[in-house]
N, CA, C and O of each residue as an XYZ file, in Angstrom:
460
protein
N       2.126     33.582    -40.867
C       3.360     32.909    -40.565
C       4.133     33.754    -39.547
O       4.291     34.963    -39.715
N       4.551     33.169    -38.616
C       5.578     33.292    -37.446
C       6.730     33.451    -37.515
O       7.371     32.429    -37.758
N       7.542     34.796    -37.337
C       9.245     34.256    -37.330
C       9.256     34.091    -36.278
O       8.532     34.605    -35.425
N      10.453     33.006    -36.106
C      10.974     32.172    -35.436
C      11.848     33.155    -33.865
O      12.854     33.838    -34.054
N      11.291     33.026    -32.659
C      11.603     34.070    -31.835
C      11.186     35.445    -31.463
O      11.671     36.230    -30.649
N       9.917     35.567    -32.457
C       9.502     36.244    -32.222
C       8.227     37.059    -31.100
O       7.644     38.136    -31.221
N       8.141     35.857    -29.896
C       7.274     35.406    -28.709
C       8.378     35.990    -27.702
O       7.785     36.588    -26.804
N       9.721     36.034    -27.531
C      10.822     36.310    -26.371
C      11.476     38.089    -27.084
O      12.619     38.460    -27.348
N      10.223     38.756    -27.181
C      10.610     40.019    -27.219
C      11.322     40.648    -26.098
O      12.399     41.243    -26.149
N      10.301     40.357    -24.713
C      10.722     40.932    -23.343
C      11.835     39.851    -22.480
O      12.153     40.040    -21.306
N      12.286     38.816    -23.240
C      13.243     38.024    -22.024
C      13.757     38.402    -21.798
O      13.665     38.380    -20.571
N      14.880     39.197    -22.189
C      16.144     39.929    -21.426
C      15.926     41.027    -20.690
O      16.678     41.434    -19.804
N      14.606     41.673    -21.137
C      14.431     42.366    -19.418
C      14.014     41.576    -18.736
O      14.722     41.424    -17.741
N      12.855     40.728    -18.782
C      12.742     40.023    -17.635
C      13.414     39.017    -16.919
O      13.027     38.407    -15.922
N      14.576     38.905    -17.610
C      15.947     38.284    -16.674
C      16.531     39.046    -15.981
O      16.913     38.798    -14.838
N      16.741     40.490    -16.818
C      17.610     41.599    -16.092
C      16.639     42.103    -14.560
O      17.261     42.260    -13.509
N      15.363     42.279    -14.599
C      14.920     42.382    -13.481
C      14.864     41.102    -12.553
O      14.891     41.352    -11.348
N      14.805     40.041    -12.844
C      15.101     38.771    -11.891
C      16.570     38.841    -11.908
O      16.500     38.434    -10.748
N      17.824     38.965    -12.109
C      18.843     39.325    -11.249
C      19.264     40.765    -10.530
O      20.341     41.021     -9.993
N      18.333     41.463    -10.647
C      18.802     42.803    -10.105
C      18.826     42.426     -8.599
O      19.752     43.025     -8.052
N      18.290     41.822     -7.938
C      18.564     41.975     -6.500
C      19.654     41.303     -6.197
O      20.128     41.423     -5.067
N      20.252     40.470     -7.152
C      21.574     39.451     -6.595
C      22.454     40.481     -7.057
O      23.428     40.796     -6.373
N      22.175     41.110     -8.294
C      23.598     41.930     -8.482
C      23.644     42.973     -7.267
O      24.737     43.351     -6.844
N      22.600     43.374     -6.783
C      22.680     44.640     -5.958
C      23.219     43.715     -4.205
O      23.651     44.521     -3.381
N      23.198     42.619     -3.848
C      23.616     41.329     -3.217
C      25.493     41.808     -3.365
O      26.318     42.462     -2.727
N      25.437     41.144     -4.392
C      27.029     41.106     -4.431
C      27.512     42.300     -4.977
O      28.497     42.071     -5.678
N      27.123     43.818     -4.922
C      27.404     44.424     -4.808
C      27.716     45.266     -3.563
O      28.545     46.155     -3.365
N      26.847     44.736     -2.845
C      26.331     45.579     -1.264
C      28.004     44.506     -0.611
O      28.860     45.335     -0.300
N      28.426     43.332     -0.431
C      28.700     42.700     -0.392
C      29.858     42.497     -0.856
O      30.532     41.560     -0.429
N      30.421     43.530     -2.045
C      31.929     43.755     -2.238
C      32.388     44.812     -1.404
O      33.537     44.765     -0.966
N      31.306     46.168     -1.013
C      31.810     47.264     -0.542
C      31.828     47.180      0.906
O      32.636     47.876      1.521
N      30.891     46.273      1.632
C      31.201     45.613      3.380
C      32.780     45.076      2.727
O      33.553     45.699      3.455
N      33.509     44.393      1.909
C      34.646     44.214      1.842
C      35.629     45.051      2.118
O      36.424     44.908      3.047
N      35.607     46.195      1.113
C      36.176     47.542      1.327
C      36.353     48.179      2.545
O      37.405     48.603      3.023
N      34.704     48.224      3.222
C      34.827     49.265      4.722
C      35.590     48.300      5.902
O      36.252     48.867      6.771
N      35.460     46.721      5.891
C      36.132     46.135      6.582
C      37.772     46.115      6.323
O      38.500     45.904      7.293
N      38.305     46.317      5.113
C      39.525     46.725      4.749
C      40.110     48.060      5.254
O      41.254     48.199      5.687
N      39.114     49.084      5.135
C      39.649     50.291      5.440
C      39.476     49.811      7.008
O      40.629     49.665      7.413
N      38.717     49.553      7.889
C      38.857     49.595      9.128
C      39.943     49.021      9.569
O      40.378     49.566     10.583
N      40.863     47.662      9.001
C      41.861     47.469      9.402
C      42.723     48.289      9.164
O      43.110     48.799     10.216
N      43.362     48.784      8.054
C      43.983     49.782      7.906
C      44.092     51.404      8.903
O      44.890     52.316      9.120
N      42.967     51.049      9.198
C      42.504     52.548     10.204
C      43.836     51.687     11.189
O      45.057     51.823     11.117
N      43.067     50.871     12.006
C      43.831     50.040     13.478
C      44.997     50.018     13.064
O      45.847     50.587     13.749
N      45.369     49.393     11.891
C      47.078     49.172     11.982
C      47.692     50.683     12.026
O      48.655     50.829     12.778
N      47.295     51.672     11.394
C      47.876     53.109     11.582
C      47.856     53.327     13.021
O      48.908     53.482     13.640
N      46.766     53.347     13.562
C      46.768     53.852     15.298
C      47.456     52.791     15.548
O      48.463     53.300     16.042
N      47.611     51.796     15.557
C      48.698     50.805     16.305
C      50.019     51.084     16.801
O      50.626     50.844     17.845
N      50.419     52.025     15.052
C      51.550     52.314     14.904
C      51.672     53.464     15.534
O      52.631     53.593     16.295
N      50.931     54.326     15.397
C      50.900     55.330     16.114
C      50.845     55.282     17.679
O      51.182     56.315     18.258
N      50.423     54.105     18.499
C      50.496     53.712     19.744
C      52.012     53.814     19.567
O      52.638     54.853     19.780
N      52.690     52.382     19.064
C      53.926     52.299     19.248
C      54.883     53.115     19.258
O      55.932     52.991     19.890
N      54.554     54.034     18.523
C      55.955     55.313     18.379
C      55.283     55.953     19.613
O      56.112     56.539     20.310
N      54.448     55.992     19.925
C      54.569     57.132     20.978
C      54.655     56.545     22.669
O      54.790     56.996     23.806
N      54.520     55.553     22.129
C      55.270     54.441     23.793
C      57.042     54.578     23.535
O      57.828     54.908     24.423
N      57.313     54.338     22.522
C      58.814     54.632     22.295
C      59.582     56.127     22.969
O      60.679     56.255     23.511
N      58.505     57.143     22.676
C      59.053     58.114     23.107
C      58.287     58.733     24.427
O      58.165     59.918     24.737
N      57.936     57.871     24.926
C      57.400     58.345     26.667
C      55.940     58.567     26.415
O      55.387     58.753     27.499
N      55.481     58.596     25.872
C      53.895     59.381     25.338
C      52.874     58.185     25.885
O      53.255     57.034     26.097
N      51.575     58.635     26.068
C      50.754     57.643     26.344
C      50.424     57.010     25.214
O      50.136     57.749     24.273
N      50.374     55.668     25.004
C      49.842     54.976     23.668
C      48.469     54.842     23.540
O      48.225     54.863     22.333
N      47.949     54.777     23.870
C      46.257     55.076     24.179
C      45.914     56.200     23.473
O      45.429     56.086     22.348
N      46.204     57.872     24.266
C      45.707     58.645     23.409
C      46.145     58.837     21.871
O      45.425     59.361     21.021
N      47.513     58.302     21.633
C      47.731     57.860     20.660
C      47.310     57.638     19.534
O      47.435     58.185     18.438
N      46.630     56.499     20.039
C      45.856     55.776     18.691
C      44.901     56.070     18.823
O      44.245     56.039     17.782
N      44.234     56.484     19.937
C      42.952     57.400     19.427
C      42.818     58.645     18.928
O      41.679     59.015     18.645
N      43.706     59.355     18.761
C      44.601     60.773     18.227
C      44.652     60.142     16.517
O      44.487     60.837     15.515
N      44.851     59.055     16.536
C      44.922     58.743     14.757
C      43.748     58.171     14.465
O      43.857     57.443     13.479
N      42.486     58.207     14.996
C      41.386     57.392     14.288
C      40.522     58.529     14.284
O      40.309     59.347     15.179
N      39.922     58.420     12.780
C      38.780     59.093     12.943
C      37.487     59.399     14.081
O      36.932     58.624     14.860
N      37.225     61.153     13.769
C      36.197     60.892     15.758
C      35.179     59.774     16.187
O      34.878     59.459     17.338
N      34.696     59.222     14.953
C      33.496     58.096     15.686
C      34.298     57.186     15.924
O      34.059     56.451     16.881
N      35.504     56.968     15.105
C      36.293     55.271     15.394
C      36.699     55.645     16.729
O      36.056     55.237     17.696
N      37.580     56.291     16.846
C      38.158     56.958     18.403
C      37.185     56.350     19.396
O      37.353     55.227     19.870
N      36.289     57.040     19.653
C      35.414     56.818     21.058
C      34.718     54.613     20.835
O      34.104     53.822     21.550
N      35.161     54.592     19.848
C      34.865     53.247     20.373
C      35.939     51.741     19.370
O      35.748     50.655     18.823
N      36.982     52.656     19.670
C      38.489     51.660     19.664
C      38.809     50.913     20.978
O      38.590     51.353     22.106
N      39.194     50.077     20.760
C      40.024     49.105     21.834
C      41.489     48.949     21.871
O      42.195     48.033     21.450
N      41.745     49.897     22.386
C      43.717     49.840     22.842
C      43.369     49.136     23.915
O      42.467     49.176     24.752
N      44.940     48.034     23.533
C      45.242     47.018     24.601
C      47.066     46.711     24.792
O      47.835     46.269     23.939
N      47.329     47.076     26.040
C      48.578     46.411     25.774
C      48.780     44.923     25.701
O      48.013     44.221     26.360
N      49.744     44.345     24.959
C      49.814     42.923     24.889
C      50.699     42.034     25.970
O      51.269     42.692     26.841
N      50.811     41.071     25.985
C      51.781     40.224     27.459
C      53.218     40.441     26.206
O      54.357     40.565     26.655
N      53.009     40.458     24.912
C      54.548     40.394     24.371
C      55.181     41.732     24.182
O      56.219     41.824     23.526
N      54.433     43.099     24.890
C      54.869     44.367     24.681
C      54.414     45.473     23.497
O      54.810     46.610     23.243
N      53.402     44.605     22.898
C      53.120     44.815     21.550
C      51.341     45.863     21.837
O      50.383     45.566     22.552
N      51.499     46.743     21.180
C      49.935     47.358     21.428
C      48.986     46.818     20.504
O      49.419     46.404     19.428
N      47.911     46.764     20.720
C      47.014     46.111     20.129
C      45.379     47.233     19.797
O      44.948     47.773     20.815
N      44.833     47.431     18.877
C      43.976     48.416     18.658
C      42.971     47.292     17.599
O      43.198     46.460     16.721
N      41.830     47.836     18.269
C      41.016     46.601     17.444
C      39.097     47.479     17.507
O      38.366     47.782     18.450
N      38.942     47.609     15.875
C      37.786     48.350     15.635
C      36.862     47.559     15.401
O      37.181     46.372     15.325
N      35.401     47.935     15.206
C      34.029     47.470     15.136
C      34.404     47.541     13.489
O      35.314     48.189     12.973
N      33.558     46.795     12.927
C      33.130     46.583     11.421
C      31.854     47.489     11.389
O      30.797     47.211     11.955
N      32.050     48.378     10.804
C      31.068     49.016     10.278
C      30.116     48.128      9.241
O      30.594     47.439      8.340
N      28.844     48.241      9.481
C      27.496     47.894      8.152
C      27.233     48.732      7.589
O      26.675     49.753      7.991
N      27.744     48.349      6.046
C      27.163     49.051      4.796
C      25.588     49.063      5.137
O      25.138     50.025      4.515
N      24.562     48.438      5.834
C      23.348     48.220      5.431
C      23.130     47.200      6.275
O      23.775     46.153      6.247
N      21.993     47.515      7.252
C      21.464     46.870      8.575
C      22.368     47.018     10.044
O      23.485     47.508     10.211
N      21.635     46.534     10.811
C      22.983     46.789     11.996
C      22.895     45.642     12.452
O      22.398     45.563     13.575
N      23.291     44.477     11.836
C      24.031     43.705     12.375
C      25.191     44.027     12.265
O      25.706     44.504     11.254
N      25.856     43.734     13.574
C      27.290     43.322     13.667
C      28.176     42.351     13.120
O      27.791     41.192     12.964
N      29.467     42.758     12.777
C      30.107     41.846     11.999
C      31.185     41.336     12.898
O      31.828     40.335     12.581
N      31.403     41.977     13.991
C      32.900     41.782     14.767
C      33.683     42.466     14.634
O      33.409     43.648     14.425
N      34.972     42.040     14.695
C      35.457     43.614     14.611
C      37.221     43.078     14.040
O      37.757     41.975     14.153
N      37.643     44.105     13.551
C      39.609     43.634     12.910
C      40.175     44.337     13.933
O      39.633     45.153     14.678
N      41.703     43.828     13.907
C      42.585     44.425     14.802
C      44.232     44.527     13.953
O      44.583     43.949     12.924
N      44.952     45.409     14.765
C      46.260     44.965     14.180
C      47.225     45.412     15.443
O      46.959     46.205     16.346
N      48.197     44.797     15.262
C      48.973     45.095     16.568
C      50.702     45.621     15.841
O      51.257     45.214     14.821
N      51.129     46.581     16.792
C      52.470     47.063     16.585
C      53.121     47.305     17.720
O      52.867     47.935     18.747
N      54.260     46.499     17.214
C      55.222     46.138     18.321
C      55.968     47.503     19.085
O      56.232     48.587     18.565
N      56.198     47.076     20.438
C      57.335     48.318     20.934
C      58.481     48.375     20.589
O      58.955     47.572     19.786
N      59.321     49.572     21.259
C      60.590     49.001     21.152
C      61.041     47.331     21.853
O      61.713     46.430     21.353
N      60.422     47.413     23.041
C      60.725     46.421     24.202
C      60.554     44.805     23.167
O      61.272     43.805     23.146
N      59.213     45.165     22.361
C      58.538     43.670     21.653
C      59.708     43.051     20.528
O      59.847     41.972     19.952
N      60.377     44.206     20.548
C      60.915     43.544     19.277
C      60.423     43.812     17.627
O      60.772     43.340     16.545
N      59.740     44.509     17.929
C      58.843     44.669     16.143
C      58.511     45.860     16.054
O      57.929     46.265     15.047
């Protein structure tokens, strides 16, 4: 005689190994969240850091590349804007592969912009 369930000894590992690649999916996949978060955060600091130092005569350029970490630095995009406003806009780093994701920006106003 048979107890009842006693044939599904191994199911729950062999479920746990048939989702391990989705959990490791949406794991890989929360932390590209994160590094794309921190990269904006990077830009809006150098932004700001553009802006104060256009305020006080300074070049805004070296600026915000003066506030980004050395690899972000050499490949940031400072831009002045038509509304006076500086604009700094980074690559998305890949957790994993090199595709490209595009890239975030944030902009901070001058004195002149108003913001």
């Amino acid at each position: 005689m048979r107890r009842a369930g006693a044939g599904e000894g191994g199911q729950a590992s062999v479920e746990l190994v048939a989702l391990l690649p989705l959990i490791a999916a949406l794991a890989l996949a929360a932390w590209q969240g994160v590094v794309a978060g921190q990269e904006h955060a990077l830009a809006a600091s150098a932004a700001r850091a553009a802006a104060r130092a256009e305020l006080v005569g300074r070049d805004p350029r070296s600026a915000a590349r003066g506030a980004l970490p050395g690899g972000l630095a050499a490949v940031a995009r400072v831009a002045r804007r038509a509304d006076g406003g500086i604009e700094v806009r980074l690559p998305v780093r890949m957790v994993v592969g090199g595709v490209g994701l595009g890239s975030v920006g944030a902009v901070a106003g001058s004195a002149g912009a108003g913001g």
